[in-house]
N, C-alpha and C positions, 0 to 999 in steps of 0.2 A: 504494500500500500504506500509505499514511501515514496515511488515512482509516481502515481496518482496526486500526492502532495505534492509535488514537485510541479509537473505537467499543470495543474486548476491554477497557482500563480503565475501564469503570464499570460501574455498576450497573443498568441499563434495565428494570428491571422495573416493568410499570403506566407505562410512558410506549409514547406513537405518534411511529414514527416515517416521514417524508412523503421518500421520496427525490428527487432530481430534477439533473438534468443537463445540459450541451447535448456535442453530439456531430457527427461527420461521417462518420454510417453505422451507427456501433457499437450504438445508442443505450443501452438500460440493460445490456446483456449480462448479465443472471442475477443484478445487484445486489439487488434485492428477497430471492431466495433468500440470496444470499451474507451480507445485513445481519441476515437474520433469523438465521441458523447464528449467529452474533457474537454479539448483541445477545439473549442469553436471556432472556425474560420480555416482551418488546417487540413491541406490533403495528406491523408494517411494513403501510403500504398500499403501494396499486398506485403507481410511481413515475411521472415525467415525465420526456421526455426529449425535448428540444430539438433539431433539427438549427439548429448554429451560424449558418448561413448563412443561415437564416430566421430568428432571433431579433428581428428588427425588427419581423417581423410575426405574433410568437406571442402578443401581450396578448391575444388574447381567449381563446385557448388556457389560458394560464395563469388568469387572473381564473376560468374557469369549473373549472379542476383545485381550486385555492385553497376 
């Protein structure tokens, strides 16, 4: 929820914002929707979301999300 804190104080209008994560299972759960309710005025694109235990082998995953 600290992120959430974070995100409600300012201003985001006319900014993109790219979410992204690493996870074990859950992967984004509804953050895309959740960041856009918060962040009024801000385009959210489609997020990334890492399973932790692959992250060694997600560079090309990322580099083409990027």
């Amino acid at each position: 929820m600290a992120v959430y804190t974070f995100l409600e104080k300012f201003d985001w209008s006319g900014k993109t914002i790219h979410p992204f994560c690493t996870h074990e299972g859950s992967g984004l759960s509804g953050t895309e929707r959740n960041i856009q309710n918060v962040c009024k005025g801000a385009a959210v694109t489609k997020g990334l979301a890492i399973q932790g235990s692959s992250v060694d082998r997600a560079g090309e995953t990322i580099r083409k999300w990027v």
